[in-house]
N, C-alpha and C positions, 0 to 999 in steps of 0.2 A: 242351139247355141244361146247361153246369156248373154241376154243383151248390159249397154250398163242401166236400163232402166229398170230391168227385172231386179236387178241387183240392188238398187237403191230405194226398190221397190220391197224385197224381202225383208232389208232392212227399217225402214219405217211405216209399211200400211199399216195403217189401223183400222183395214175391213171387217168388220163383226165387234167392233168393240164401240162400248158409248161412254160419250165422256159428259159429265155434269159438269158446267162451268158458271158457278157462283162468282157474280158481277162480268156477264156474259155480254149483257146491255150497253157497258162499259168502252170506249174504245179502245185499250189495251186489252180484255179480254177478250172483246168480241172480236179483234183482227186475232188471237189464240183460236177461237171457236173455230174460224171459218179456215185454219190450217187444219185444228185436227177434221174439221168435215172432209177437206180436201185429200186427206190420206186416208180418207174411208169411215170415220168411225160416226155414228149417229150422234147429234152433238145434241144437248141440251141446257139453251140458254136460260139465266135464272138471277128473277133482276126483281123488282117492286111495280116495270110497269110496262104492259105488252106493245105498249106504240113504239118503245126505245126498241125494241128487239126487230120488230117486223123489218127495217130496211135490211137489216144485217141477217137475215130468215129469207130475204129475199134471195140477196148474192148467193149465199149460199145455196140456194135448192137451186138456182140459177145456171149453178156450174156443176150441178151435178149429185151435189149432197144432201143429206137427211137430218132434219132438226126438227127442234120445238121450242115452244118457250113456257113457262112456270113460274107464276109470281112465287117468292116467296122473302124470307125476311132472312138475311142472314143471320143475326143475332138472337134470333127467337128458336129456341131447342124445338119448339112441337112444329115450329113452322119447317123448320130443316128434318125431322120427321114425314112429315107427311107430305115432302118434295120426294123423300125419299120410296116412299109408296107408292107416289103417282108413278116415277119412271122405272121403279120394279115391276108395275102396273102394264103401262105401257112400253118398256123394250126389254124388259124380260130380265136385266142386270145392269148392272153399272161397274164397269174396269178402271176408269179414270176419272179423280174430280183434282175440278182446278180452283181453290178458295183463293179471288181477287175481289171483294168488294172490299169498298176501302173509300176513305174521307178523310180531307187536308182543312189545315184553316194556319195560317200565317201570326196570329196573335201575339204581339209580343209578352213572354213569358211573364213577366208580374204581372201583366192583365190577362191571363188565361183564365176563365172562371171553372169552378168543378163542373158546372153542367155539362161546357164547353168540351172539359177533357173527360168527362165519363162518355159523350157521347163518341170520341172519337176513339177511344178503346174499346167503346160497347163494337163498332163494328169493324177496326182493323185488326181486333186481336181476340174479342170474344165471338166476334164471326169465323174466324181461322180455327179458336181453339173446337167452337162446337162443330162448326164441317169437319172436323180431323175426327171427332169423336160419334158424332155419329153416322158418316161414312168409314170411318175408320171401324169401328165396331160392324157393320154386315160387311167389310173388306174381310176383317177377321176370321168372322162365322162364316163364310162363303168358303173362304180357304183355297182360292185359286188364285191371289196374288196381285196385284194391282199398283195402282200407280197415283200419287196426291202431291198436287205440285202447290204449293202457296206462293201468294205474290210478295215479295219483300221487299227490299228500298234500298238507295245507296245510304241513305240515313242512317241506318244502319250497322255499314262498313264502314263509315268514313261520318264522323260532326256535320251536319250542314245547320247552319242556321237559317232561324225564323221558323223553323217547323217542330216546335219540342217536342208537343206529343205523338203528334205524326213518330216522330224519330224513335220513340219510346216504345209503341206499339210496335214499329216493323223488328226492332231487336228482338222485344220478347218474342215477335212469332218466325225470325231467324232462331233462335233459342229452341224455341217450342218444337221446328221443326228436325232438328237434330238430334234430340231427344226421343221425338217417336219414331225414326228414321233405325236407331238403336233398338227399340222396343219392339219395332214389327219385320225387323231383317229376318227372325227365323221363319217367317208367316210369308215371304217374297213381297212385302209391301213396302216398297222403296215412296219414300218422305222426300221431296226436295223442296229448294228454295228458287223461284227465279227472281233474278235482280233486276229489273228494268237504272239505267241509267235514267238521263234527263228524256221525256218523250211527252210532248204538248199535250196532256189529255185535260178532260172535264173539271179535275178535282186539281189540278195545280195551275189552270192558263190564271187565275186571278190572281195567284203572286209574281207571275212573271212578268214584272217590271222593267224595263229598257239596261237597269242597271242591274238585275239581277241576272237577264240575258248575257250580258256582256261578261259579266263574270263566269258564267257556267260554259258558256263555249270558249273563252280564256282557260278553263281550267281543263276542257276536255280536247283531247290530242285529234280527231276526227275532225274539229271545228263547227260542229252541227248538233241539232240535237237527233234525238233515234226516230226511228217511223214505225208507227206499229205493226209493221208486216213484220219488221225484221227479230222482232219475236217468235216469228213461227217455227223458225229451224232448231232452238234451244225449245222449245213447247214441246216439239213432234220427239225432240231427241229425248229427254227425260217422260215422256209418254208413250216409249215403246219400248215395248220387253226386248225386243230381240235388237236393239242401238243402243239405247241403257240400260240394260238389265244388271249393271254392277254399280249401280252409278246410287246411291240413295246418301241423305242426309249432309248433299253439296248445296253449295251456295251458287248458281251459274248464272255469271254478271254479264250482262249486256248494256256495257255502257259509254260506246267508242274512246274506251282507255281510262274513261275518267279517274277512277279507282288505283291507277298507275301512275298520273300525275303529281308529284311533290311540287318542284321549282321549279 
């Protein structure tokens, strides 16, 4: 007899499969990592520096699961290259990458300087577009079909201010991902976007000011901001062939309504 756990089990394990997760270190992606560990699949965290990884290497093998960690640069092509060697190296393939490394700065727009905004497209947009293209390319030549989830922003979907280029970069790489989502449907390489709403991490508690709070939970119907677990069931769902398998080049918003609030 199926049980219901066999059932919800057929539907999202990810035993046998490994997933690279670019900005793993991260606490939005590393609470992703330690879901897909948890439905099986060998996770590999991938950040600039192995002391951020190790607590989140810990839980994980903790409760059961299989990781590693791998410096490498997300905006540098030969450095995403030879991440890509090591864990062909080491787990024999790669079915799932998740491109989230990403960086915010609050500047008000007539003082943004170019450094300011090359630096912050070099890696929330030139980091997405090189992880697409060159895991995207052995997804291709592999020819067994796969799954690339990029981190996107409500920025987005919806003006926020005080975050220009932040907002500028997650478009294009909303954009970007829609477009290779088209590109590699004949290949079964579904392209998606995950939206995180408001969720307190590294790279935004410095603009969250008292009054920028109050505003953001005013404008979100939840009242609260998000927890990064509760990413994991949109992560596992668009990382599994057989729960998403029809699902490529969506936008999938977790962000307790915000996105629906007008008035």
């Amino acid at each position: 007899m199926t049980t219901s756990a066999d059932y919800l089990a057929s539907l999202y394990a990810l035993t046998g499969k490994v997933a690279v997760v670019i900005g793993g270190t991260g606490e939005l992606c590393g609470a992703m990592a330690e879901g897909l560990a948890g439905a099986g699949a060998e996770v590999v965290l991938v950040g600039r520096q192995a002391e951020k990884a190790a607590p989140r290497l810990e839980r994980i093998q903790a409760a059961g699961g299989r990781g590693y960690f791998v410096a490498a640069e997300a905006s540098e092509k030969a450095s995403l290259e030879s991440l890509l060697a090591t864990v062909r190296e080491r787990s024999g393939g790669i079915d799932i990458v998740v491109n989230g490394a990403g960086v915010n700065s609050a500047t008000p727009f007539l003082d943004i300087s170019e450094d300011e905004f090359d630096r912050i497209m070099r890696v929330n947009l030139k980091g997405v577009f090189l992880g697409c293209q060159v895991f995207g390319r052995y997804l291709v030549e592999r020819a067994q079909g796969g799954s690339i989830i990029n981190l996107g922003s409500m920025s987005a979907v919806v003006p926020l201010s005080r975050v220009f280029t932040y907002s500028a970069s997650k478009a294009a790489v909303h954009n970007l991902s829609k477009n290779l989502a088209r590109e590699w449907a004949p290949q079964r390489i579904r392209v998606n976007t995950l939206v995180p709403g408001f969720f307190p991490a590294e790279q935004n508690r410095k603009i969250l000011s008292p009054d920028r709070v109050a505003s953001i939970l005013g404008h979100t119907p939840m009242k609260r901001f998000g927890e990064a677990r509760e990413l994991i069931g949109a992560t596992l769902l668009l990382a599994s062939e057989r729960a998403g398998g029809f699902i490529t080049g969506s936008e999938l918003i977790v962000d307790g309504g915000y996105h629906a609030m007008t008035i």
